[in-house]
VOBAMI-961117 format. One record per residue (C-alpha): chain; residue in three letters; x, y, z. Coordinates in steps of 0.5 Angstrom, whole numbers. Example, Ala and Ser with C-alpha at 12.3 -4.5 7.8 and 13.67 -1.06 7.14 Angstrom:
# VOBAMI-961117
<atom lonu="A" vexlo="ALA" X="25" Y="-9" Z="16"/>
<atom lonu="A" vexlo="SER" X="27" Y="-2" Z="14"/>
# end
This chain:
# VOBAMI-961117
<atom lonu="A" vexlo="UNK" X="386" Y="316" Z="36"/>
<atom lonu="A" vexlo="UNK" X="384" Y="313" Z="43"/>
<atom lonu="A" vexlo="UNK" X="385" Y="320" Z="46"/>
<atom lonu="A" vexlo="UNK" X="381" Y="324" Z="41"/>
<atom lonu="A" vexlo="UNK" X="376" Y="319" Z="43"/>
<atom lonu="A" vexlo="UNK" X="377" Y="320" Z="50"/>
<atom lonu="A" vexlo="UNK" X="376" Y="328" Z="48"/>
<atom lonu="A" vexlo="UNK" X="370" Y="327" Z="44"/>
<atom lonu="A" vexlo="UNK" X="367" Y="323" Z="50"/>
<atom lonu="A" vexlo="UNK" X="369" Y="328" Z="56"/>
<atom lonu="A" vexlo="UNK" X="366" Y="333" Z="51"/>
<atom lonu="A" vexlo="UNK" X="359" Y="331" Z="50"/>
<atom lonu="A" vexlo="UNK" X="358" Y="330" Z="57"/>
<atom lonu="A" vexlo="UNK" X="361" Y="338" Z="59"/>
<atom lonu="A" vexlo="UNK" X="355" Y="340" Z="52"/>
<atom lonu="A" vexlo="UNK" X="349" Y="335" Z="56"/>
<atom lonu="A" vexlo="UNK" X="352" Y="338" Z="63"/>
<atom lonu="A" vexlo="UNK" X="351" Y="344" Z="60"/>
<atom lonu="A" vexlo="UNK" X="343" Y="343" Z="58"/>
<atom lonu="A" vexlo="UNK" X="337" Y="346" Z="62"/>
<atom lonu="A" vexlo="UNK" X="335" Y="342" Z="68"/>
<atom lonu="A" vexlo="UNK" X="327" Y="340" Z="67"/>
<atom lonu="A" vexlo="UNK" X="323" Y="345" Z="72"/>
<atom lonu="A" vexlo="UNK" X="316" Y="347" Z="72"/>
<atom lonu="A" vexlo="UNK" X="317" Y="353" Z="67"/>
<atom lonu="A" vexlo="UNK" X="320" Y="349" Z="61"/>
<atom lonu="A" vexlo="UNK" X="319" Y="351" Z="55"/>
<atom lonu="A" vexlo="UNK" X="314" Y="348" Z="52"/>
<atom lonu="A" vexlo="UNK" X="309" Y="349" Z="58"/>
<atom lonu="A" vexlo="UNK" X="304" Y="354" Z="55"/>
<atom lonu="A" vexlo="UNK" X="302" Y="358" Z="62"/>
<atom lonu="A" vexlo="UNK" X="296" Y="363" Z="63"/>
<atom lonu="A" vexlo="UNK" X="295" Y="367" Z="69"/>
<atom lonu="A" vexlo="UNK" X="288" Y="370" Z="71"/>
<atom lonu="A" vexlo="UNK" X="289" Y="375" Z="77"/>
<atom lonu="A" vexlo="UNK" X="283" Y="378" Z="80"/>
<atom lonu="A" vexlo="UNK" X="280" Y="381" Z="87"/>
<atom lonu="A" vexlo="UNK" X="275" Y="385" Z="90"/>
<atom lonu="A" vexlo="UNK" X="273" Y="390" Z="95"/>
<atom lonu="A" vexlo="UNK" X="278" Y="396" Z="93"/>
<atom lonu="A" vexlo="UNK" X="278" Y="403" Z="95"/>
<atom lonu="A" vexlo="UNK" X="278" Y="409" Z="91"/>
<atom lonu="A" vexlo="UNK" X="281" Y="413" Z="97"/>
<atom lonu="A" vexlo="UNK" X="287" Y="409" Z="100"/>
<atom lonu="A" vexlo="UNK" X="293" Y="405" Z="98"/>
<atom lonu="A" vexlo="UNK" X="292" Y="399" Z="94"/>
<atom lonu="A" vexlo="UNK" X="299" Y="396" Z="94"/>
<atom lonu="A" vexlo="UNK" X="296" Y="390" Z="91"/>
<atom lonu="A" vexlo="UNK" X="295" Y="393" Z="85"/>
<atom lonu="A" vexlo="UNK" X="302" Y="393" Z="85"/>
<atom lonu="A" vexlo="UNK" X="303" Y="386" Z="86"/>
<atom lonu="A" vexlo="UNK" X="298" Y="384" Z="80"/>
<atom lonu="A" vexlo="UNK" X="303" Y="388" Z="76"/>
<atom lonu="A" vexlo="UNK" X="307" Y="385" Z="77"/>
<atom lonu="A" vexlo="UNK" X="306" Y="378" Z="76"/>
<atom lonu="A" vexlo="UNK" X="306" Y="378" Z="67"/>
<atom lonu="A" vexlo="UNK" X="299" Y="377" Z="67"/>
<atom lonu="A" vexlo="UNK" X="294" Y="375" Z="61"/>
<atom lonu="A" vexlo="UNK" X="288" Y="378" Z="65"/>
<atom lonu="A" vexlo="UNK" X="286" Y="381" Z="71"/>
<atom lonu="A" vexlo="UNK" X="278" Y="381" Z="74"/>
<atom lonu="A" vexlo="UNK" X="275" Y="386" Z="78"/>
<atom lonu="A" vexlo="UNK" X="271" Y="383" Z="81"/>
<atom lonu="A" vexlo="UNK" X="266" Y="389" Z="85"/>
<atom lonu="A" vexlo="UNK" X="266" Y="394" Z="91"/>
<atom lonu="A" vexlo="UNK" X="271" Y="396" Z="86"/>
<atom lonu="A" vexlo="UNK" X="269" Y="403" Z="88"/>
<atom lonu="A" vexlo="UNK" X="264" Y="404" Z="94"/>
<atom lonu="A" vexlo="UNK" X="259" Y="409" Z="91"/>
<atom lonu="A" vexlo="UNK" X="253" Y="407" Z="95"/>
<atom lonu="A" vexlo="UNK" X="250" Y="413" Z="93"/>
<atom lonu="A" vexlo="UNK" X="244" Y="415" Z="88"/>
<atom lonu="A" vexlo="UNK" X="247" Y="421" Z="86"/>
<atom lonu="A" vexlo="UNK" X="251" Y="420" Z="80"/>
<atom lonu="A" vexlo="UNK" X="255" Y="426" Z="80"/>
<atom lonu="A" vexlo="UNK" X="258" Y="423" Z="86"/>
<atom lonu="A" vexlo="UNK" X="259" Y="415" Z="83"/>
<atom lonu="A" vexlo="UNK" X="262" Y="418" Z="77"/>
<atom lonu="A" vexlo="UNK" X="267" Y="423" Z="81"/>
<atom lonu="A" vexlo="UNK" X="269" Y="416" Z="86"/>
<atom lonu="A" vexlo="UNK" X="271" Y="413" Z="79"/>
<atom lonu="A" vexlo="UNK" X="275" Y="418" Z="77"/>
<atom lonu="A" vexlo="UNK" X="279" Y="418" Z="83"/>
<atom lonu="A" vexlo="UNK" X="281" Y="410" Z="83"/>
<atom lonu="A" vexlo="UNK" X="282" Y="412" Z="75"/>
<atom lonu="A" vexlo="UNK" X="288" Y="416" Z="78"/>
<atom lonu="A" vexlo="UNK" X="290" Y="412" Z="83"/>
<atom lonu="A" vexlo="UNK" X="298" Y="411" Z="81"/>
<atom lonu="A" vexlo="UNK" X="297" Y="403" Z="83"/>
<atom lonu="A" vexlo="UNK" X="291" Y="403" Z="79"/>
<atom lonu="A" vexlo="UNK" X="294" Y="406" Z="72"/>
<atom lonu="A" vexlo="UNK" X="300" Y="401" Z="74"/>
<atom lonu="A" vexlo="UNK" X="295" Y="396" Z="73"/>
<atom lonu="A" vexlo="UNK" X="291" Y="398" Z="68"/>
<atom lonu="A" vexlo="UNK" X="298" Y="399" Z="63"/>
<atom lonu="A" vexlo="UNK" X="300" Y="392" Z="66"/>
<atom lonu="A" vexlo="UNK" X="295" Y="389" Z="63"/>
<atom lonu="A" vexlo="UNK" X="289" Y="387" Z="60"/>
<atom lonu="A" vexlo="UNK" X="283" Y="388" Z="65"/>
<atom lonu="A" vexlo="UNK" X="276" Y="387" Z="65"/>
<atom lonu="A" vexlo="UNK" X="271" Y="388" Z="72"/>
<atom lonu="A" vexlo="UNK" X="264" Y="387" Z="74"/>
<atom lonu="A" vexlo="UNK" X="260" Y="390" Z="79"/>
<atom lonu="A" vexlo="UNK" X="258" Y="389" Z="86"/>
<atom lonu="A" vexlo="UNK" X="253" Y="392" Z="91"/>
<atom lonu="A" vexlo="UNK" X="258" Y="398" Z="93"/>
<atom lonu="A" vexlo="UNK" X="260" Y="400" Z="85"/>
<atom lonu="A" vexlo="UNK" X="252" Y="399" Z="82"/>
<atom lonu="A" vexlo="UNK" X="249" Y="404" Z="87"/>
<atom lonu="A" vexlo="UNK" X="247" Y="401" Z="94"/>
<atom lonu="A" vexlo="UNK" X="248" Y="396" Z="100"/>
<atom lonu="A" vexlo="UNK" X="246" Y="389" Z="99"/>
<atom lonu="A" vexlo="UNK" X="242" Y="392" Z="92"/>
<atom lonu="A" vexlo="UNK" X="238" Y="387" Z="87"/>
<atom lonu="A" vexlo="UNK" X="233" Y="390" Z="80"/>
<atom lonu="A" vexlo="UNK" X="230" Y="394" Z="85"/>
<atom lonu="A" vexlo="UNK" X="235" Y="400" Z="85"/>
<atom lonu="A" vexlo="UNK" X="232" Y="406" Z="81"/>
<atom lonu="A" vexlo="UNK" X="239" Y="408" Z="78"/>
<atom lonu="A" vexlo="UNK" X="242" Y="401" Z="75"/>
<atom lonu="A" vexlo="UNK" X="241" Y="404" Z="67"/>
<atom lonu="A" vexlo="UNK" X="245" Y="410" Z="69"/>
<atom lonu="A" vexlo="UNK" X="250" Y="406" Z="74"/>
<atom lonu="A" vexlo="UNK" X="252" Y="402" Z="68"/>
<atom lonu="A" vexlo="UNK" X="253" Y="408" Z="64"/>
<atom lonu="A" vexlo="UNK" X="258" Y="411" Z="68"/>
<atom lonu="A" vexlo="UNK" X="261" Y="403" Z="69"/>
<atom lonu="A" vexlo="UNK" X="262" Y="402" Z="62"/>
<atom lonu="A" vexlo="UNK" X="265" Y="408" Z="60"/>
<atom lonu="A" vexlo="UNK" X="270" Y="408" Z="66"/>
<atom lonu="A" vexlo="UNK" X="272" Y="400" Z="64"/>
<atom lonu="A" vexlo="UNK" X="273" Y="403" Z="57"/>
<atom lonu="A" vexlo="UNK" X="267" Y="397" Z="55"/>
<atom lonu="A" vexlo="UNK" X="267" Y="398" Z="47"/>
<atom lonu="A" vexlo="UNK" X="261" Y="401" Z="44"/>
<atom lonu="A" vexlo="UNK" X="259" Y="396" Z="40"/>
<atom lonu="A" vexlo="UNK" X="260" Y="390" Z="44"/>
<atom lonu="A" vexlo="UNK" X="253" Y="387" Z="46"/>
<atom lonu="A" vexlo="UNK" X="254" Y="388" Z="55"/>
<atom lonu="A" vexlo="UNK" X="253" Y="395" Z="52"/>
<atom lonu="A" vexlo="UNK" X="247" Y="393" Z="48"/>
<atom lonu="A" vexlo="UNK" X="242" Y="389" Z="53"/>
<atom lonu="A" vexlo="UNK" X="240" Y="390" Z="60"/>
<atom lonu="A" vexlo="UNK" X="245" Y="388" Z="65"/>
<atom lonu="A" vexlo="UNK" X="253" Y="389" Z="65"/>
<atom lonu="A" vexlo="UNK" X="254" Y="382" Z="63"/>
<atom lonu="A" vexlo="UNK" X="259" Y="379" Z="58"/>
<atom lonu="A" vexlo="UNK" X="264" Y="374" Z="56"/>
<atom lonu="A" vexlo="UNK" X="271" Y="374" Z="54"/>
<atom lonu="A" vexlo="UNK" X="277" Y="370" Z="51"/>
<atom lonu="A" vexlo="UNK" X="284" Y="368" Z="52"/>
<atom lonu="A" vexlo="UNK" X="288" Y="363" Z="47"/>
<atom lonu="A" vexlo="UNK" X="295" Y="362" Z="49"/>
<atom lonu="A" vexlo="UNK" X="299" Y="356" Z="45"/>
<atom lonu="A" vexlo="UNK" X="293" Y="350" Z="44"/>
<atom lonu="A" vexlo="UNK" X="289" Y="353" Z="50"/>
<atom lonu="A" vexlo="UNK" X="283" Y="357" Z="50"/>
<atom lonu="A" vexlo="UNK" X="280" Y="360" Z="56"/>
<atom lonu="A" vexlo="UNK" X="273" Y="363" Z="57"/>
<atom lonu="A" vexlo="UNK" X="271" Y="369" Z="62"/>
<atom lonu="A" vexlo="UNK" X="264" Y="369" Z="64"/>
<atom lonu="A" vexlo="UNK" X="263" Y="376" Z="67"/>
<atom lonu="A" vexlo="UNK" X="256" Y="375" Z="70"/>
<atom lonu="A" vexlo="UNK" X="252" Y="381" Z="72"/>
<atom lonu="A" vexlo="UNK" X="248" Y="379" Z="79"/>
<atom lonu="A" vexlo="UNK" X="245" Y="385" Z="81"/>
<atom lonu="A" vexlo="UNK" X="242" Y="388" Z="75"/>
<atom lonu="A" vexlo="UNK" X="235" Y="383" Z="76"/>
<atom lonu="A" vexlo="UNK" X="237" Y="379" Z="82"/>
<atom lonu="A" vexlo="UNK" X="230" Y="379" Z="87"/>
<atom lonu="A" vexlo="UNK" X="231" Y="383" Z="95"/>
<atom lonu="A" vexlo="UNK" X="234" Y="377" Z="98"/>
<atom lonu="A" vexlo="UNK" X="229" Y="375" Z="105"/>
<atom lonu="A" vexlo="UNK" X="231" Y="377" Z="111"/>
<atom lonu="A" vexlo="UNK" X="233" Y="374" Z="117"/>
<atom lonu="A" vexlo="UNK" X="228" Y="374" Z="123"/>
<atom lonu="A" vexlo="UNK" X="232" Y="377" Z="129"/>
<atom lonu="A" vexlo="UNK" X="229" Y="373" Z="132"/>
<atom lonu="A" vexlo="UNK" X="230" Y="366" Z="128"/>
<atom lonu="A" vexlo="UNK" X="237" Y="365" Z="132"/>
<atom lonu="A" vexlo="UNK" X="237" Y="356" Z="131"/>
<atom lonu="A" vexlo="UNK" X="237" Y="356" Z="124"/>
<atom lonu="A" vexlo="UNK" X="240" Y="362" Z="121"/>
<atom lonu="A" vexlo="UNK" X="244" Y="367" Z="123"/>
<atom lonu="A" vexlo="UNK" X="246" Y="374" Z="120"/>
<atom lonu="A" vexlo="UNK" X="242" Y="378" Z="115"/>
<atom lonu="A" vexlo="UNK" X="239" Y="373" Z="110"/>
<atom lonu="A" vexlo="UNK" X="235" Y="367" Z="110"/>
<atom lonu="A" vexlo="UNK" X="234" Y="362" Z="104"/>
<atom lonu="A" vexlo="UNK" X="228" Y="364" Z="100"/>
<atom lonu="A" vexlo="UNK" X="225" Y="358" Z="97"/>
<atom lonu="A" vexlo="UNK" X="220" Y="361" Z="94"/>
<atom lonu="A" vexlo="UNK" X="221" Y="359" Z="86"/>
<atom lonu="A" vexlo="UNK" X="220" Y="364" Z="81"/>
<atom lonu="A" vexlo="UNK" X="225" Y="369" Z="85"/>
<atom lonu="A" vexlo="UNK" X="231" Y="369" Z="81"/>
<atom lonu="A" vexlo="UNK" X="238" Y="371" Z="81"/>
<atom lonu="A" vexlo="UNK" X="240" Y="372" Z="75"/>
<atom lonu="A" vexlo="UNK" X="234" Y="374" Z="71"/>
<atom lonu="A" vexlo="UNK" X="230" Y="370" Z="66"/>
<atom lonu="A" vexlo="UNK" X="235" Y="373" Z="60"/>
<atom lonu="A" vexlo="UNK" X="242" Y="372" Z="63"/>
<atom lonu="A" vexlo="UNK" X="240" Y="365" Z="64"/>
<atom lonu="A" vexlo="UNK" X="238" Y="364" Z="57"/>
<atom lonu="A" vexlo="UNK" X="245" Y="368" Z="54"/>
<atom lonu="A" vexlo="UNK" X="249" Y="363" Z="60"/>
<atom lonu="A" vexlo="UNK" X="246" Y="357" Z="57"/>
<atom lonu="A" vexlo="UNK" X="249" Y="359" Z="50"/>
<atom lonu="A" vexlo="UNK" X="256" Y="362" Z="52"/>
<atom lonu="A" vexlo="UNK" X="256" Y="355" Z="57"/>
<atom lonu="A" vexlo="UNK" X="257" Y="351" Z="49"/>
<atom lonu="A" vexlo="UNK" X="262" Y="355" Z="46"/>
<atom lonu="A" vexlo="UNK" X="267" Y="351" Z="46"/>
<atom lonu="A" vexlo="UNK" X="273" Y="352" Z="51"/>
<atom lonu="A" vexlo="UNK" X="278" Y="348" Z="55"/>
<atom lonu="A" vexlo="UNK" X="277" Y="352" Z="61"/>
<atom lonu="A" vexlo="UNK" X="271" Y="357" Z="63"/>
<atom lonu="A" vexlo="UNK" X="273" Y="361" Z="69"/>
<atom lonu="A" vexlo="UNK" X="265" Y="364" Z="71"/>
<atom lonu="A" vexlo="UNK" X="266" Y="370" Z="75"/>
<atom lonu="A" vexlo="UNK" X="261" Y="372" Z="80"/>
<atom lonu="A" vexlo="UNK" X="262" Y="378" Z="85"/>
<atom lonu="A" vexlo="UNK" X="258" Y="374" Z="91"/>
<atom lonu="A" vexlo="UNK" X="261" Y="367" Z="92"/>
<atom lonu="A" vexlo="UNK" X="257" Y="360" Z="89"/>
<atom lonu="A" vexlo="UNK" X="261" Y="354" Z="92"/>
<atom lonu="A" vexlo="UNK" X="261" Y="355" Z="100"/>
<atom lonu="A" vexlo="UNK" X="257" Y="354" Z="106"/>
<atom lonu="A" vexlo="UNK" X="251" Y="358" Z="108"/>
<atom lonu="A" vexlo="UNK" X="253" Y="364" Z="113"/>
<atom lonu="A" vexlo="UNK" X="246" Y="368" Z="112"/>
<atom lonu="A" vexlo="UNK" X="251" Y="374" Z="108"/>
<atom lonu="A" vexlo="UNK" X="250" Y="374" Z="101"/>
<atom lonu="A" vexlo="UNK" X="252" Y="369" Z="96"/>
<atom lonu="A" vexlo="UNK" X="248" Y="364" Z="92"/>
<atom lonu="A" vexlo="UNK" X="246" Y="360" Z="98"/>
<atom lonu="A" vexlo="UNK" X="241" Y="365" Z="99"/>
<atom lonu="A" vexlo="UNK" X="237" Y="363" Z="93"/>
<atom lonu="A" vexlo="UNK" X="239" Y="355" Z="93"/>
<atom lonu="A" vexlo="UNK" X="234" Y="354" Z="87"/>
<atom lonu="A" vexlo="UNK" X="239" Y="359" Z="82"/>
<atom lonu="A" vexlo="UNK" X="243" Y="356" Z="85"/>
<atom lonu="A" vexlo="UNK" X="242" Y="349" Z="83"/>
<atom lonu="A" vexlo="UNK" X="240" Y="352" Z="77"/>
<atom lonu="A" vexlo="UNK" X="247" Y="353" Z="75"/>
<atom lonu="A" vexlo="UNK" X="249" Y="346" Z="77"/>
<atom lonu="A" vexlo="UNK" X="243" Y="343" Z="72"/>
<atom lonu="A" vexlo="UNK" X="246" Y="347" Z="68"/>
<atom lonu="A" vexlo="UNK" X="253" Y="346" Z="68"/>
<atom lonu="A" vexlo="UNK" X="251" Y="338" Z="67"/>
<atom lonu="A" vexlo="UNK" X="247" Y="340" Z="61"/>
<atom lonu="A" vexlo="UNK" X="251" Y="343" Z="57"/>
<atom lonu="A" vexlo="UNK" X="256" Y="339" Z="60"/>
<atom lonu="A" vexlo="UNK" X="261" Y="344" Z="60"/>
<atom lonu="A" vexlo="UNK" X="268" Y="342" Z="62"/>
<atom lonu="A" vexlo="UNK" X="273" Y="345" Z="67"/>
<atom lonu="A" vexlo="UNK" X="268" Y="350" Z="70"/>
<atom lonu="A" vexlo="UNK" X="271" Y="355" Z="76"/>
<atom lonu="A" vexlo="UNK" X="268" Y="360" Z="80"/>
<atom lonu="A" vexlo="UNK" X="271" Y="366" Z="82"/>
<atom lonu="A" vexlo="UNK" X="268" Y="371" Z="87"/>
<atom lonu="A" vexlo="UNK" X="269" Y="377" Z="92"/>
<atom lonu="A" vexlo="UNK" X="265" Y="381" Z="97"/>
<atom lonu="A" vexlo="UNK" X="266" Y="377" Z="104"/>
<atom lonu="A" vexlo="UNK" X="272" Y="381" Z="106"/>
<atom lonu="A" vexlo="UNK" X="276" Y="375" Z="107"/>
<atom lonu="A" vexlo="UNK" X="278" Y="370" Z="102"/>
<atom lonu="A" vexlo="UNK" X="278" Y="362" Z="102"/>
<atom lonu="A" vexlo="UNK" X="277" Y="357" Z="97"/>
<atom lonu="A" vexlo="UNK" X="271" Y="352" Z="97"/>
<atom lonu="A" vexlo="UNK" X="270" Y="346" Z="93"/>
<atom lonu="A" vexlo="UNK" X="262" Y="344" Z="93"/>
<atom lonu="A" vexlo="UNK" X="262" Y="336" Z="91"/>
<atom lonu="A" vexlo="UNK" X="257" Y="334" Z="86"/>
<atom lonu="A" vexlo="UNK" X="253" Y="328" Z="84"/>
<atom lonu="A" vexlo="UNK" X="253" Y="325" Z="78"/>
<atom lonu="A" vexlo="UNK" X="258" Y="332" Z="76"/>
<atom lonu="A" vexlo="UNK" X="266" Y="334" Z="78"/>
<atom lonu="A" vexlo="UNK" X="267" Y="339" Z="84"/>
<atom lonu="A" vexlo="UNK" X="266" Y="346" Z="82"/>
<atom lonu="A" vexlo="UNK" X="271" Y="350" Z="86"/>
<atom lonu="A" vexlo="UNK" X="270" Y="358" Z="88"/>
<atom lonu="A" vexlo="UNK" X="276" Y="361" Z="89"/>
<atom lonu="A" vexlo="UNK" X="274" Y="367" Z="93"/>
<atom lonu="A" vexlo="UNK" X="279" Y="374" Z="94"/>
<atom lonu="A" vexlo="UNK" X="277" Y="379" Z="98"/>
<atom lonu="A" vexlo="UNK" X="279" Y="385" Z="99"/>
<atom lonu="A" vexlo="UNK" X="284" Y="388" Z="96"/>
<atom lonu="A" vexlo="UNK" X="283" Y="393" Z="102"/>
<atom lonu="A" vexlo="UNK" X="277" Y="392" Z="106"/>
<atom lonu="A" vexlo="UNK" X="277" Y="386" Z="112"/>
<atom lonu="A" vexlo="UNK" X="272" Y="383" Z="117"/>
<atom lonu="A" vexlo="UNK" X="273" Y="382" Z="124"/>
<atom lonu="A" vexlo="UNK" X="269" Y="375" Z="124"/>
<atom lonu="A" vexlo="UNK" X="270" Y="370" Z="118"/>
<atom lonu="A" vexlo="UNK" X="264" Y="365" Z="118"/>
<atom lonu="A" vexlo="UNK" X="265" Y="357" Z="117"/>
<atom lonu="A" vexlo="UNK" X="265" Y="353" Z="111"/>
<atom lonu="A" vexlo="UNK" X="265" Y="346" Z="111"/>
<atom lonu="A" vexlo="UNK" X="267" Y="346" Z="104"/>
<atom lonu="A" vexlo="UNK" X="273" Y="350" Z="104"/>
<atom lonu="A" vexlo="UNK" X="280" Y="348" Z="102"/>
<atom lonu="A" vexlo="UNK" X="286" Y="349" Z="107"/>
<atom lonu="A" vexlo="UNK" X="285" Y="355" Z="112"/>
<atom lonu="A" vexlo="UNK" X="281" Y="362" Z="110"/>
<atom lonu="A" vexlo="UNK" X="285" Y="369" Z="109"/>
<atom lonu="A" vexlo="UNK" X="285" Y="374" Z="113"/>
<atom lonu="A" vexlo="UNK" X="289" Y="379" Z="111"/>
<atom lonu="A" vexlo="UNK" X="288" Y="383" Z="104"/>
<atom lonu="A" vexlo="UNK" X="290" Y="379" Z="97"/>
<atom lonu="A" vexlo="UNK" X="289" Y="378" Z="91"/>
<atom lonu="A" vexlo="UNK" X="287" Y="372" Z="87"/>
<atom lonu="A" vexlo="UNK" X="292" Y="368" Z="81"/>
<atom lonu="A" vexlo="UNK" X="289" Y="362" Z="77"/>
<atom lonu="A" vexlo="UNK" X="296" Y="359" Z="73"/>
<atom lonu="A" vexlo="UNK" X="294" Y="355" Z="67"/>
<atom lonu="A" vexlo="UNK" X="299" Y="349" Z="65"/>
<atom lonu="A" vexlo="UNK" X="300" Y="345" Z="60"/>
<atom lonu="A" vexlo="UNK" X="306" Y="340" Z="58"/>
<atom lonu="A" vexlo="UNK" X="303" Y="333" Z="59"/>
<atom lonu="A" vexlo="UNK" X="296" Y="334" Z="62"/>
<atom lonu="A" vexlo="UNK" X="292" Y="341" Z="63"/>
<atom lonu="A" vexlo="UNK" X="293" Y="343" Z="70"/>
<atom lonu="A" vexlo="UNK" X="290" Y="349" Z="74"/>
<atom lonu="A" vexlo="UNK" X="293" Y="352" Z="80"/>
<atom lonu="A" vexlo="UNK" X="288" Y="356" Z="84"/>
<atom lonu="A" vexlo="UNK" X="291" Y="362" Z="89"/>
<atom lonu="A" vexlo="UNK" X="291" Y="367" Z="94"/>
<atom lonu="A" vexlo="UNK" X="296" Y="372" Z="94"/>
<atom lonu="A" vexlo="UNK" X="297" Y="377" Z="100"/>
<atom lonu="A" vexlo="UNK" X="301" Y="383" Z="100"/>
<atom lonu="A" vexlo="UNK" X="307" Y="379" Z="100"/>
<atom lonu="A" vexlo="UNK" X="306" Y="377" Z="93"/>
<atom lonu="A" vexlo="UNK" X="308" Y="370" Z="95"/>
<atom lonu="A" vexlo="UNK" X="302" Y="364" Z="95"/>
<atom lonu="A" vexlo="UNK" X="298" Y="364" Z="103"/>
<atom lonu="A" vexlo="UNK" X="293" Y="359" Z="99"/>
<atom lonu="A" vexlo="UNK" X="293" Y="355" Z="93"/>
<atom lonu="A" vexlo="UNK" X="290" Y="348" Z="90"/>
<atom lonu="A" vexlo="UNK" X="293" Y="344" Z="83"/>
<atom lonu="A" vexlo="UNK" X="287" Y="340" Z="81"/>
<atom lonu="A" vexlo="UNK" X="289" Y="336" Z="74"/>
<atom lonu="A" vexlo="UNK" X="284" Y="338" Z="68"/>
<atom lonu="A" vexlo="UNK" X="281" Y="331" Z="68"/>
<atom lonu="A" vexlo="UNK" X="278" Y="331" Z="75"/>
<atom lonu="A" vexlo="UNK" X="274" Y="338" Z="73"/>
<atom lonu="A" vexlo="UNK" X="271" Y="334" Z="67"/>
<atom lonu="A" vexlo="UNK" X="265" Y="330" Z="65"/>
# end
């Protein structure tokens, strides 16, 4: 009998030996991944694209400069959308996943270009119909591209704000050449109160897609919100808008807000403090292709900026807390930059 005891006891300890170790990627840990970028190519190599899918996504974000048309020849825009559509790495992407997009200045027409642009309504035809936008969805139906989407995987929801800030932005203010004391590059900030960035109706539609409820809402803007001005483009250029989305966010009290960008050419992560709010954190990936030979300062940036082509992976977890993983990915598929923040610090 005490041998069989002995056996019973040696047993149950081989069975508890043999359990799965507690690691970050338990079963119970519900995890949605977001990747997203910007500044591609329809004539070269993306192998960044490749090492999206290759990262079992929920979703990937084309972020603008997705195609550089700069053109208002509409034959030429659409024939540069057909070659990025049968680019293989693009196709990989595309049957990999789910992938939504929004546009920047190269794929809506012209450089820098805001309301002004004579070709926005035929632009955005040819945008929609090559992201494959259903015909009823309402980005189709009202001015602009922009629009929402939805991720629910086990008790977590997540909402994707695609913002359009081309569509009824206001030509931004040029720098002086001259003026070389207190700004730099090609943009100054405009004070001027009735200039806008997202136009009158897109904030309205902003201020009721900020009280649908959601855990977490990723807010994807093609120019960066939460860095330091570098009079390139960005939200810093119109500071009033800017605020305005801060008063916004803290009016409707929406939890968890996360600024996704591009355009720069390099990419970083930003974390702006608030007064009487959380931190709003901007992570920026740019480009899938393109690069820049001078990366400008920001003082609210986190950790070093990325030179080097990449991509952008937001991670959600859930076990006993909600946390974000916020990353930079290069070609290496390997985080070169990255910041965990529990949900509770990104909440009112």
């Amino acid at each position: 009998m005490k041998h069989f005891q002995i056996f019973l006891i040696l047993l149950g300890l081989i069975l508890i030996s043999c359990q799965p170790k507690n690691t970050s990627a338990t079963l119970d840990e519900t995890i949605i991944r977001i990747a997203f970028g910007s500044c591609g190519s329809h004539q070269e190599p993306l192998p960044l694209l490749n090492v999206a899918a290759d990262k079992q996504l929920d979703a990937f974000i084309f972020l603008g400069d997705n195609v550089y048309g700069d053109t208002r020849d509409m034959e030429v825009l659409q024939k540069k959308y057909e070659i990025l559509g049968n680019r293989l790495e693009f196709k990989n992407l595309w049957n990999a996943t789910t992938v939504w997009a929004t546009w920047d200045d190269h794929d809506y027409g012209e450089n820098d270009a805001g309301r002004h642009y004579p070709f926005k309504e035929e632009s955005k035809r040819l945008f929609m119909d090559f992201w494959k936008i259903d015909q009823d969805s309402d980005r189709r139906n009202h001015k602009g591209i922009y629009g929402s989407e939805y991720l629910k995987k086990g008790d977590i929801n997540v909402q994707v704000i695609i913002l359009d800030t081309r569509t009824f932005r206001d030509d931004l203010l040029q720098r002086d050449p001259k003026d070389s004391i207190f700004h730099k590059n090609d943009y100054v900030p405009n004070m001027v109160a009735d200039s806008t960035f997202l136009g009158k109706e897109q904030w309205m539609w902003l201020e009721n897609e900020l009280k649908v409820d959601a855990d977490i809402r990723i807010i994807a803007s093609s120019n960066q919100f939460s860095h330091e001005y570098n009079g390139w483009e960005s939200w810093t250029n119109v500071p009033h808008e800017q605020q305005k989305m801060i008063n916004l966010i803290q009016k409707t009290e929406a939890n968890a807000v996360i600024f996704i960008s591009g355009d720069v050419h390099w990419g970083e992560i930003s974390k702006m403090s608030i007064d009487n709010g959380y931190p709003l954190y901007d992570v920026t990936s740019s480009g899938i292709v393109q690069t820049w030979h001078n990366i400008e300062p920001n003082k609210n940036r986190i950790g070093s900026a990325i030179p080097q082509n990449n991509i952008g992976l937001i991670e959600i977890t859930h076990t006993d807390v909600i946390q974000v993983k916020m990353s930079i990915v290069d070609s290496t598929a390997l985080p070169v930059a990255s910041k965990v923040v529990d949900i509770d610090k990104i909440s009112f």
